[in-house]
C-alpha positions in Angstrom: 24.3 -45.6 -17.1 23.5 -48.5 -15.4 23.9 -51.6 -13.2 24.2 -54.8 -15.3 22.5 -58.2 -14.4 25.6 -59.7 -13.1 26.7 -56.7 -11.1 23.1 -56.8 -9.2 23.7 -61.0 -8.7 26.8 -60.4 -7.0 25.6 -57.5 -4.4 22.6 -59.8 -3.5 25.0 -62.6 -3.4 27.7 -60.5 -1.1 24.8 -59.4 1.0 23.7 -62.8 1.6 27.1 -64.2 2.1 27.8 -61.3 5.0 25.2 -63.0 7.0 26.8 -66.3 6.8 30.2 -64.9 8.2 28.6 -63.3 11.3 28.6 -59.5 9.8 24.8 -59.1 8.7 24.3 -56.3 6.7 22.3 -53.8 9.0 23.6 -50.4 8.2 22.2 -47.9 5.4 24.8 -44.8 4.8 23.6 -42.3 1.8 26.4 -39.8 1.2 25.7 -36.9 -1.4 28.8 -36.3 -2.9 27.7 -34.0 -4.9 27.0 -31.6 -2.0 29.7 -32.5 -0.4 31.9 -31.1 -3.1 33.3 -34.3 -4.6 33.1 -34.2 -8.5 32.0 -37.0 -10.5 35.1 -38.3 -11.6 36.0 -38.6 -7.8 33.3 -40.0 -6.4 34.7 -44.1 -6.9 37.7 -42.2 -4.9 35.8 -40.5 -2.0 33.6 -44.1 -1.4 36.7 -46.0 -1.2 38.9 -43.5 1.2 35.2 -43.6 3.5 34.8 -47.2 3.1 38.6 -47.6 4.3 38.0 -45.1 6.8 34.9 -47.3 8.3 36.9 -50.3 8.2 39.9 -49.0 10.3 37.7 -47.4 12.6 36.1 -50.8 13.3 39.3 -52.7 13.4 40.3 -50.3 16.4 37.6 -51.4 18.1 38.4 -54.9 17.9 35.5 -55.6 15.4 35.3 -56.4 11.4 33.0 -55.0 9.0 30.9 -56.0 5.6 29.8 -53.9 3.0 28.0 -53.4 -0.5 27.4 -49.8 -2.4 26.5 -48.6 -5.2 26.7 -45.2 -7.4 24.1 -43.2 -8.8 23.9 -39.9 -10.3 20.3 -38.5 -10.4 18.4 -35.0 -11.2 17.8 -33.2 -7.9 19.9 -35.7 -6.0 23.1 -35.5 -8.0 25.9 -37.9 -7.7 25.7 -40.2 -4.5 26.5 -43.3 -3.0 24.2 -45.7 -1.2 26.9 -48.1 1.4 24.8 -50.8 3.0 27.2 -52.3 5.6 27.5 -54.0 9.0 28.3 -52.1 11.9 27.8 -53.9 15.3 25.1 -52.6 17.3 27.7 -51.3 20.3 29.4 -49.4 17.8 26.6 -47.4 15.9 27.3 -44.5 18.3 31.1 -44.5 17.4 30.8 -44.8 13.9 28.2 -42.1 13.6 30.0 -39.8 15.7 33.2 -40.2 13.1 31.2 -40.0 9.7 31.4 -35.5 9.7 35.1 -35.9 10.5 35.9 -38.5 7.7 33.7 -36.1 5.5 35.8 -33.1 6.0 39.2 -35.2 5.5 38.1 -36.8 2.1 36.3 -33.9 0.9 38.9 -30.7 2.5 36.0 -28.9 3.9 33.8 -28.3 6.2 30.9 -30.2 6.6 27.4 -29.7 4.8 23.3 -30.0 6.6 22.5 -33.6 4.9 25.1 -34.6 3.2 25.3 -38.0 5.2 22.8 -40.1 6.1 22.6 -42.9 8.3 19.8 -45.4 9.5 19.4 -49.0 11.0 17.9 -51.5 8.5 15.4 -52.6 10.1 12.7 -51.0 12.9 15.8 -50.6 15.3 19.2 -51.5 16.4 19.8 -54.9 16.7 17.0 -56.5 14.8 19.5 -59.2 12.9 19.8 -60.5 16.1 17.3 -60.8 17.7 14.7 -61.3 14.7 16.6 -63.0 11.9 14.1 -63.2 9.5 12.4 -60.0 9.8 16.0 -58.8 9.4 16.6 -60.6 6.0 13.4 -58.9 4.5 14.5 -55.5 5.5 17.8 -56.0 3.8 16.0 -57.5 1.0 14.1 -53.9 0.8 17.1 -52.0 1.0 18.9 -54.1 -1.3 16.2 -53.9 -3.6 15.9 -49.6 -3.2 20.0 -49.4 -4.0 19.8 -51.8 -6.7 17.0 -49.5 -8.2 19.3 -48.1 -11.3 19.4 -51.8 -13.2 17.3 -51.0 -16.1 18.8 -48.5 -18.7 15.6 -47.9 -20.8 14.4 -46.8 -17.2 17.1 -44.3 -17.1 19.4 -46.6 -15.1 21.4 -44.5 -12.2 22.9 -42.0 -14.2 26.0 -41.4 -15.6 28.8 -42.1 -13.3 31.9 -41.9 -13.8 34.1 -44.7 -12.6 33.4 -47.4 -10.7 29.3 -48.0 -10.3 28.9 -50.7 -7.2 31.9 -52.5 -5.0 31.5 -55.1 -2.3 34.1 -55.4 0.0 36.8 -58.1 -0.1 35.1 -60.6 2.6 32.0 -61.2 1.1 33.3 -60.5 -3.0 32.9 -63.7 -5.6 36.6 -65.1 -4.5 35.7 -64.7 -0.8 32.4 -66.7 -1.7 33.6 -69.3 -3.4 36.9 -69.9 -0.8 33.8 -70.2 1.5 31.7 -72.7 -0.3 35.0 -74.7 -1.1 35.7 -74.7 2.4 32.3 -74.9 4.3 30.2 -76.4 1.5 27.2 -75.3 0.3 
């Protein structure tokens, strides 16, 4: 029903971390699997083929990606995923243009009026770049708005089925600690 302590500590801790490899978080993608047709018991499924799907897409492009998300399953909003990841800037337009297409492969049909959507973090493309800081508290925010289903007397994020929150590989607890063993602190 809800995300636990330690689950929050390591998204915060991943999302940090991404900045220290060069792949600042600066992406928010909100996909309503719900109205996409994905069922509950799916949804950990559908997240991972997109998350893959991201990842490839990047890798064509010669670049690498970072990424945090988490599950929640609301009234009105149903069950949807909140994916805060790093896209570099040059490839925003790329990536967007590919988001329907994975959509209609994971899901098996056609795509759906806001089911997907996507947004710098930040006042604009770029900004973790050119205004580190400013950057850091924007992530903070939108750390803070997916990390939102902590507290189950609060009614958490719902039930969900499966797997609540993921980071990916480069920035997970083993990646972070081969880091600090490695670069120190």
């Amino acid at each position: 029903m809800a995300l636990k302590p330690h689950q929050v500590a390591n998204l915060r801790s991943a999302a940090v971390h991404a900045g220290n490899i060069g792949l600042p978080l600066n992406r928010m993608i909100t996909i309503h699997w719900q109205s996409a047709g994905v069922a509950l018991p799916v949804m950990a499924w559908a997240t991972g083929r997109f998350t893959d799907l991201l990842s490839k897409a990047l890798a064509r492009h010669g670049s690498q990606t970072a990424w945090v998300w988490t599950h929640e399953n609301g009234v009105g909003k149903g069950a949807h995923c909140h994916l805060v990841v790093h896209v570099p800037p040059s490839l925003v337009g790329v990536i967007t243009g590919l988001q329907k297409g994975w959509l209609r492969r994971i899901t098996g049909k056609p795509y759906k009026k806001r089911v997907i959507f996507s947004r710098p973090i930040g006042a604009r493309l770029g900004v973790e770049t050119l205004n580190p800081e400013v950057h850091a508290l924007n992530r903070d925010t939108a750390l803070s708005y997916i990390l939102k289903g902590v507290a189950e007397a609060d009614g958490g994020g719902g039930r969900i089925v499966g797997k609540r929150c993921a980071t990916s590989q480069n920035i997970g607890a083993s990646a972070r600690t081969h880091w600090r063993a490695s670069y120190g602190s």
